[in-house]
Every structure is written in C-alpha cells, then in structure tokens.
N, C-alpha and C positions, 0 to 999 in steps of 0.2 A: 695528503698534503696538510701541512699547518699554518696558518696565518698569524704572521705576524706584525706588530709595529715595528716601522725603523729604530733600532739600537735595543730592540729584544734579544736574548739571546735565546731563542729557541732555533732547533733544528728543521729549510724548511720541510722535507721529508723525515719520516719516519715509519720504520717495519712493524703492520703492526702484529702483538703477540701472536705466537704461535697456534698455544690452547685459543682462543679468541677464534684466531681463522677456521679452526677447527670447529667452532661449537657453529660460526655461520654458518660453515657449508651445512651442516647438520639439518639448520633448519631450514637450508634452501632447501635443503632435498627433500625435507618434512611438507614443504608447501607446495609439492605437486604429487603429491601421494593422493589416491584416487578420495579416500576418506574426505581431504580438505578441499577439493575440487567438486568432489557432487552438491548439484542444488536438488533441495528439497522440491518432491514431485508437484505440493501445495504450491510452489514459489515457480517453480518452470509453467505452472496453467497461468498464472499472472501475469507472467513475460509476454503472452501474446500479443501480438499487435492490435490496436484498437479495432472495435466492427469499421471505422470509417477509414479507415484505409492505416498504411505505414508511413509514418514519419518521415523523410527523404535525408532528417541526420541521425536516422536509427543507424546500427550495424547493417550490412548487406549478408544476410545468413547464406551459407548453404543449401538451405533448407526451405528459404523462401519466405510464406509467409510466417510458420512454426517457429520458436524461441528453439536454437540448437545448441543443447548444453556440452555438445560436443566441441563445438567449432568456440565456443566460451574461453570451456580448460583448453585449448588446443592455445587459443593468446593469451591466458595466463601463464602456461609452462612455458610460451618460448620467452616471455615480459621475464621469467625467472632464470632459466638457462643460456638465451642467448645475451642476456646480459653479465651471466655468470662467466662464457666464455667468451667475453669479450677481446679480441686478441691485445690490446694494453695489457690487461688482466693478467692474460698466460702469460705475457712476454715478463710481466714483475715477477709470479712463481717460479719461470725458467731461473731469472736473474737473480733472484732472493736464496733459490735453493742452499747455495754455499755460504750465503750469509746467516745463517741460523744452523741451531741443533737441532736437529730433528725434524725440517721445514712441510711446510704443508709442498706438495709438488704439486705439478702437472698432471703427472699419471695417475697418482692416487685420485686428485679432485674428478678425471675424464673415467677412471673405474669408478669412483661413488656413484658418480650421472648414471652410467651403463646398469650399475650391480641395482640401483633403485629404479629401474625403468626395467629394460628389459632383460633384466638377471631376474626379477621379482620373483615370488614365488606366486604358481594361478591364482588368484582370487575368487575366492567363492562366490560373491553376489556379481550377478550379471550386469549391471548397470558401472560397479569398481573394473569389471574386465574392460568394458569398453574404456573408458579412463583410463586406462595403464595401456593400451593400445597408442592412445593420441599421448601420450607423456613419451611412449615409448619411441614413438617417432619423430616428435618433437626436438627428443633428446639427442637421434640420429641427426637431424638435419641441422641442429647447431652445434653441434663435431665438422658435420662436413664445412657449414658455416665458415667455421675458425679455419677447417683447415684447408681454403681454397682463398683466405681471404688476403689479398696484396698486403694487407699490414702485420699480417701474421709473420714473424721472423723465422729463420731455417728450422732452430731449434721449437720451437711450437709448430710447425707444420709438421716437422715430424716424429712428434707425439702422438699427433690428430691424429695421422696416417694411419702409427702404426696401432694405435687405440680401434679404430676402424676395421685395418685387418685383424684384429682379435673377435673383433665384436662378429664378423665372417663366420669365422670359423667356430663361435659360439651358436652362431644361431642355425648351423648346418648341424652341428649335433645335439639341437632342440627338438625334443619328444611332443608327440602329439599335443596340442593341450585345445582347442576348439577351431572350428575352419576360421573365422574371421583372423584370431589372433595367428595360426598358421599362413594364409594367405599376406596378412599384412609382414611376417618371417622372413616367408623366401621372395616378396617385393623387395624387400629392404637388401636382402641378399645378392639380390641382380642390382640397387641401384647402388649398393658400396663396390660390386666386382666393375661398373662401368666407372664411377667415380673414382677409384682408384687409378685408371689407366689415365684420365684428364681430368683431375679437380677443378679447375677453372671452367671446362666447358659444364660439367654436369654439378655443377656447386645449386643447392638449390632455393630456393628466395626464403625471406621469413617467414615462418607459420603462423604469425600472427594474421588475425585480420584487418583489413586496411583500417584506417581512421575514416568515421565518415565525413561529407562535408559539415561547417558552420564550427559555431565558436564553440570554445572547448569549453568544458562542464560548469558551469556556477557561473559563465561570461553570458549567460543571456539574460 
C-alpha cells in the first residue's frame, strides 16, 4: 500500500516488481535453512536458566529446564513461513498472476517452501538434519495452515491442497535417509492423507511457541 496526502497523485496500490518478489522469497527461504537457524553450542550452555530457578516470562520449552534449540528454529521458521503464507498474501499472487509477465505464483512460492525443506538434500552434520526436520514440518503445517484457513479463497485452497497431495506422493518415494528424519516422513504422510479428507477438522495450530506472560521486550 502507498500513503498518501490528499490531492497527491499517487497510486493507493501498487504491484510490486517481479524480480524484487523474487529475490524476497529467496531470502525467506535463505532464513530457515539449517546453517542460519543453528546456535552455537557456546551460546545454547548460556541459554540455561539461572541455578535459582526460571523466570515465569521465559519461553515454556519442551524441554523443560534445558534451552531447546529445537523448539527455537521451530518459531522462527513458522515467524517466517506462516507469515509468508499468509492467505491475503496467496489471495494477491492468485489475483496478480495475470496482471504481470512472468508473475511470481502460488505454486512456485508453495514448491520453493517444499523443494528447501523437504526436497533438501540430507545434510551431512547431524545437529543441520535435525533443523531441516523442524523447518520441514513447519513448512507442512503452514500449507495445511493456509489451506484450511476460512480466509483462504477457492482458488488458494486449492493450490494448498493440491501442493499437499504432491508433497504425499513425494515423500512415499523417499529413500531411506535416517529413522528420525524417516519416522517424522511417513508421520507427515498419514497427517496430509487425514487432512486431505477434512482440512478444517485436522488443520493444525501454529508451530510457534506461545508468547510468554508480562510486558513485551524493552517495556520493563
């Protein structure tokens, strides 16, 4: 949107460039890649919570007492994806499609998410596989997200859908590559075959972790 004064003559919308949309997505994808998501193992011993106890507006980990660098990148990729698929969002690439040459779509932006999550190829260091596991499912649940979501219009639901059943049939002729990353596969496999039959009921919440209580960061 553009702001203007009365008796400006600016446009108040405007498309913006193509290359442009292009180089964002780029680097949204860039910023949930396991490389940019790992903390240093010096910085994860710091995280701990004090000997005297935890703070009651810390995070609520998974994990408990332990700093869980898991559950970290888990709300920073959905802070990235699910607001990347936000359905406004799809519903302007649906509707822009024919208003440019060559537009960014829907389908390409929902294959980028897939092909850099879980299209990746295995990563060799074990601490990047786990990362690509929580990105990778992250990336699932803000597909189903959009595509279960009342504001999502015909045409962006079924994109979602049909990005979902690709992503199925992807990951049924995916070759060994370690139990965890295989077991979180054919999870994912059974919750897109149930999701498919009722997106509304099996639509799953944000992967983010909640906010904690008390005033937000610099307000105390």
């Amino acid at each position: 949107d553009n702001l203007a004064l009365k008796g400006e003559a600016i446009a108040p919308t405007e498309i913006v460039a193509v290359d442009l949309q292009r180089r964002i997505l780029a680097q949204l994808v860039e910023a949930i890649q396991p490389a940019n998501l790992a903390i240093p193992e010096p910085l994860l011993v710091n995280l701990a919570p004090p000997a005297e106890g935890r703070d009651p507006e810390d995070f609520n980990m998974p994990t408990g007492a332990a700093f869980d660098h898991l559950a970290a990148a888990r709300t920073l990729s959905a802070m990235v994806l699910e607001q990347l698929l936000e359905p406004e969002r799809a519903a302007r690439l649906v509707a822009f499609a024919d208003r440019q040459a060559d537009p960014l779509t829907l389908p390409e932006v929902l294959k980028a998410v897939v092909t850099a999550t879980w299209g990746a190829p295995r990563d060799a260091d074990a601490r990047e596989r786990s990362l690509r596991r929580v990105t990778s499912r992250v990336a699932l649940d803000a597909i189903m997200l959009l595509g279960a979501s009342p504001q999502s219009t015909p045409e962006v639901r079924a994109v979602a859908l049909d990005e979902l059943a690709r992503l199925k049939g992807m990951l049924a002729a995916r070759v060994n590559q370690d139990p965890m990353s295989d077991a979180l596969a054919r999870q994912a496999g059974r919750d897109i075959t149930k999701y498919l039959e009722n997106p509304a009921a099996y639509a799953p919440k944000s992967s983010a972790l909640p906010q904690p209580p008390g005033a937000p960061i610099g307000e105390r």
